[in-house]
C-alpha positions in Angstrom: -24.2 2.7 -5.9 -25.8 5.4 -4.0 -24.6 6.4 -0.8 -26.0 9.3 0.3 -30.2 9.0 0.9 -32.8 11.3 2.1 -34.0 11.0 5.4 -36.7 11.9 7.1 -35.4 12.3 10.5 -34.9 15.7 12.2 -31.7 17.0 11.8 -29.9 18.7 15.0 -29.3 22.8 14.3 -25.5 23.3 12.0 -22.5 24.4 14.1 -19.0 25.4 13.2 -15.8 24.1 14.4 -12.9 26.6 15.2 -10.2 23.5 16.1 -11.2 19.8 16.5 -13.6 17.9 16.8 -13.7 13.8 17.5 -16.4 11.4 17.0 -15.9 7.7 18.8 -16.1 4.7 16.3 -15.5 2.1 19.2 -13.6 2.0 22.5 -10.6 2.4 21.3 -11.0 4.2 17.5 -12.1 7.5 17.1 -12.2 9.8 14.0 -11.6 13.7 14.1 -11.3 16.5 12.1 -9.5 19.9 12.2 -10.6 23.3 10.9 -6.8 24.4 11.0 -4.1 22.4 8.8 -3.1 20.3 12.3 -1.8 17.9 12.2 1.3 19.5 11.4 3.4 16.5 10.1 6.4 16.8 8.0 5.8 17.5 4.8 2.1 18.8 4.5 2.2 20.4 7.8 1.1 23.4 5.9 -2.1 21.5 4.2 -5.7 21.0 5.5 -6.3 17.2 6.4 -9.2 15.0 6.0 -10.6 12.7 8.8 -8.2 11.8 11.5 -8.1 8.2 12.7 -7.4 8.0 16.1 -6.3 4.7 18.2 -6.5 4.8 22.2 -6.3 8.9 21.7 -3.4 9.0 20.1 -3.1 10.0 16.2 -2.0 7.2 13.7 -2.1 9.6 10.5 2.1 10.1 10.1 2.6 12.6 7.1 -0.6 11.0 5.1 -3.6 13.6 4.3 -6.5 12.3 5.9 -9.7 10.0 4.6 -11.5 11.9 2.2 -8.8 14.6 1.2 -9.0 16.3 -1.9 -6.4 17.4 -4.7 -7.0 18.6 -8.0 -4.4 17.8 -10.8 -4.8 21.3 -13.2 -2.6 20.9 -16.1 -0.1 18.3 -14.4 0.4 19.7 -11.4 -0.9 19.2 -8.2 -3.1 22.1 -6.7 -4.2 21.5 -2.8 -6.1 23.3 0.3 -4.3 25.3 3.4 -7.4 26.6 4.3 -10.9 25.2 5.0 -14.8 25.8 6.8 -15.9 23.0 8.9 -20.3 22.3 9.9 -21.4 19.6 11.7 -24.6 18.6 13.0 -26.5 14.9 13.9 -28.5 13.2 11.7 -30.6 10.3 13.9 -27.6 8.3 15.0 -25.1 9.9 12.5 -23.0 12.7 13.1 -22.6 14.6 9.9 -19.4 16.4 8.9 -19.4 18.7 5.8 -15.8 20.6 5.6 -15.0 23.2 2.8 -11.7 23.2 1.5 -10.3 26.0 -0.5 -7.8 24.8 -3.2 -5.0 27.6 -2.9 -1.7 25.5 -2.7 0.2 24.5 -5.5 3.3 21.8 -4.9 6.8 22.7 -5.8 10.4 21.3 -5.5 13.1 23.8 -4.9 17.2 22.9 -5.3 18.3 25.8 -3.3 16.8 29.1 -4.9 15.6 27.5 -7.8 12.5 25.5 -8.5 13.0 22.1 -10.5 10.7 23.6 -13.6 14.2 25.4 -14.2 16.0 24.1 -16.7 19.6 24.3 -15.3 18.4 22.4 -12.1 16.8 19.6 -14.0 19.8 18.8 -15.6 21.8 18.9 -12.4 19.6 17.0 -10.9 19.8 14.5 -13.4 23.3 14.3 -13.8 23.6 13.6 -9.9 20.7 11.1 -10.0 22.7 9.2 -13.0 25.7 8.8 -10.6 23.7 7.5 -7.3 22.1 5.3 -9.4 25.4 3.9 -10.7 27.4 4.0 -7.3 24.6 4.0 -4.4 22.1 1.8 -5.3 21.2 1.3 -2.2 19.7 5.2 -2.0 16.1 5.9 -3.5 15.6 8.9 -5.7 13.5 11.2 -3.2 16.9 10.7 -0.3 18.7 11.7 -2.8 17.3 15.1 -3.8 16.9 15.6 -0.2 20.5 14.6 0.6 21.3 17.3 -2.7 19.1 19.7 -0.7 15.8 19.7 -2.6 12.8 20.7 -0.8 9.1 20.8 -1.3 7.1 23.6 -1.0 3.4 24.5 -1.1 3.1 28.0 -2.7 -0.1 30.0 -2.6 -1.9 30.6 -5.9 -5.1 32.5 -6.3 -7.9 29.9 -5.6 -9.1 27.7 -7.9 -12.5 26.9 -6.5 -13.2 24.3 -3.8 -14.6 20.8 -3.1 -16.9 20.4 -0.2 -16.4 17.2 1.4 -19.7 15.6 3.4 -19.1 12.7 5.8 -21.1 10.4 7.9 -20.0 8.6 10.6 -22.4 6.1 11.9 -19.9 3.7 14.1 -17.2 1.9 11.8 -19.2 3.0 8.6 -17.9 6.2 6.8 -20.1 7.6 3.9 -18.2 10.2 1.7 -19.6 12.3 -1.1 -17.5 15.0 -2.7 -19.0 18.1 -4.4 -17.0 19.4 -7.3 -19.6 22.1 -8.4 -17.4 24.9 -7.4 -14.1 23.7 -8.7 -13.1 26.0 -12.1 -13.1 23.2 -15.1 -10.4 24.9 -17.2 -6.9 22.7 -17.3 -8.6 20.5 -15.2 -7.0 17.4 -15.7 -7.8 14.8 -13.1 -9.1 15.0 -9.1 -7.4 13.1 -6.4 -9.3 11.9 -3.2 -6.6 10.9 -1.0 -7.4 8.5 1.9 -4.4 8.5 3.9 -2.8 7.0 7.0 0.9 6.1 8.7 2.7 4.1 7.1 4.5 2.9 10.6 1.3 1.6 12.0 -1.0 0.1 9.0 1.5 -1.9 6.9 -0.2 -4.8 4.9 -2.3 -4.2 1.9 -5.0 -6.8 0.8 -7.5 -7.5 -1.7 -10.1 -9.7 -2.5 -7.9 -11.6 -5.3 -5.8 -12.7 -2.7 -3.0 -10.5 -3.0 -1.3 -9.4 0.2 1.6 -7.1 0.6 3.4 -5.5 3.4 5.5 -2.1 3.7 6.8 -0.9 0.5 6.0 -4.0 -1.6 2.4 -2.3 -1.9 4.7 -0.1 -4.3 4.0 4.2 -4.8 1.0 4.1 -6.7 -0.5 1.0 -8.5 -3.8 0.2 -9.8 -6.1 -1.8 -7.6 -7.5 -4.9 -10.0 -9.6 -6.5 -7.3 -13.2 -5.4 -6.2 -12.1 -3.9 -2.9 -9.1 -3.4 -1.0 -7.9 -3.2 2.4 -5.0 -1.5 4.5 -4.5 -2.7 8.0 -1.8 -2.8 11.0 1.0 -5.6 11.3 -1.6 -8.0 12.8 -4.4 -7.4 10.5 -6.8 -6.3 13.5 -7.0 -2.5 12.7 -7.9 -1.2 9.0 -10.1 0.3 6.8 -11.6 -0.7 3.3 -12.6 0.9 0.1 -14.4 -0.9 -3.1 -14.2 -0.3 -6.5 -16.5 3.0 -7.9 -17.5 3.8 -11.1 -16.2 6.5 -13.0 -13.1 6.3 -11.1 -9.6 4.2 -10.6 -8.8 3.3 -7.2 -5.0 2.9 -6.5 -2.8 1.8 -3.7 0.2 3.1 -2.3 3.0 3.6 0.2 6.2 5.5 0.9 8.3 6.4 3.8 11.6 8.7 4.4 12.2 9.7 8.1 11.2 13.3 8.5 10.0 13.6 5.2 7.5 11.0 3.6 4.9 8.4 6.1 2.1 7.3 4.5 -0.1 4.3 3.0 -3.0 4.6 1.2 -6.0 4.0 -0.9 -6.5 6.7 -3.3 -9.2 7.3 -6.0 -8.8 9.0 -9.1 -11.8 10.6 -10.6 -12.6 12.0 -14.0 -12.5 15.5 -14.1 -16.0 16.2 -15.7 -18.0 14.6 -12.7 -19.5 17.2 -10.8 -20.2 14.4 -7.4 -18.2 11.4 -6.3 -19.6 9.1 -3.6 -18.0 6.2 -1.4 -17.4 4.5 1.3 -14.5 3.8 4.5 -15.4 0.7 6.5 -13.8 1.1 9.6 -12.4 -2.8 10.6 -11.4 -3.2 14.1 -11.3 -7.0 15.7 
């Protein structure tokens, strides 16, 4: 399905953004982006973000990444962007956003001095989770390797290239391509694009086979079987939807630890030999 058309109409002279910027989708939902890594939330406070959704002014992202945020998977491990260029310019009715991240983070978990691709931490760690497990059910894995003091971490690593991300926001309609021409193929496994929000505030996932789940029954990342999916607050009056794409698989998920892990989302995961992904977020408000 093509996206992403040639038009005819004058185009309003490029501009950079040094912090924010926020385009209205409605009265009360607005969409904005940052050229810094705001908003700094939790876990990725260090990572760039994708588009914001606002809600009477006020933020309802938690700890998730954005729509449209990219993360390349190079030989099973996750690489993502602290730093990025942002353009934007009008196009008719439109207002065009194109932002440039640089992939030069690379995700690690540390037990105290040691990262977990040590050995001798593995196998502590494993021992310990063995006995919470038995004693604590109650407890999920990720509290506790926090409660054993393991921490994430977002190391720099010389870049890998970078994916320039175009949107275009005409009201509750968001058109997304990604261009992966600059992005270095070699141990190039897979590439994320990670459409993100609180899990506090949208809640209830829903497809069009009929299946509807709330909080963590949407699970930490399943397939979505249906032809498009949606994610929406409490009352199912604020959301947004994504539809199946070719070349990709779109999955669902959810998680939240206080101070650590908020976010719900619908994710696709793209082949790694496509050089261009396109898609689109409808915005659903009423």
């Amino acid at each position: 399905m093509l996206l992403f058309k040639r038009s005819n109409k004058k185009q309003s002279s490029l501009f950079s953004v040094d912090e924010k910027y926020t385009i209205p989708v409605s009265d009360s939902l607005a969409l904005r982006i940052y050229s810094d890594t705001s908003p700094h939330n939790w876990k990725i406070a260090s990572l760039q973000k994708g588009l914001i959704l606002t809600y009477r002014g006020r933020e309802i992202v938690g700890a998730g990444a954005g729509f449209g945020f990219p993360t390349l998977v190079c030989s099973n491990e996750l690489n993502f962007s602290s730093s990025a260029r942002v353009r934007i310019f009008q196009q008719g009715k439109a207002t065009v956003i194109q932002k440039e991240f640089f992939i030069d983070r690379i995700k690690r978990n540390r037990f105290q001095r040691a990262t977990l691709e040590s050995r001798k931490a593995r196998n502590m760690l494993d021992i310990a989770a063995i006995l919470y497990r038995k004693y604590f059910r109650v407890l999920r894995l990720k509290d506790l390797l926090i409660r054993f003091g393991v921490r994430t971490e977002f190391m720099s690593i010389p870049n890998v290239g970078s994916v320039t991300m175009t949107y275009v926001i005409d009201r509750g309609l968001v058109r997304v391509k990604a261009d992966f021409a600059h992005v270095k193929k070699k141990d190039l496994k897979a590439i994320l694009l990670l459409n993100e929000r609180s899990s506090r505030f949208f809640r209830v996932y829903s497809d069009s086979n009929g299946s509807k789940l709330v909080d963590a029954e949407i699970g930490h990342w399943g397939i979505v079987r249906a032809d498009h999916a949606s994610i929406t607050d409490i009352d199912c009056k604020i959301g947004f939807r994504l539809r199946q794409m070719e070349n990709s698989i779109l999955r669902k998920g959810q998680e939240y630890l206080n101070g650590f892990l908020d976010w719900v989302g619908l994710d696709y995961e793209i082949n790694p030999n496509c050089l261009a992904f396109e898609y689109a977020i409808e915005i659903m408000e009423g």
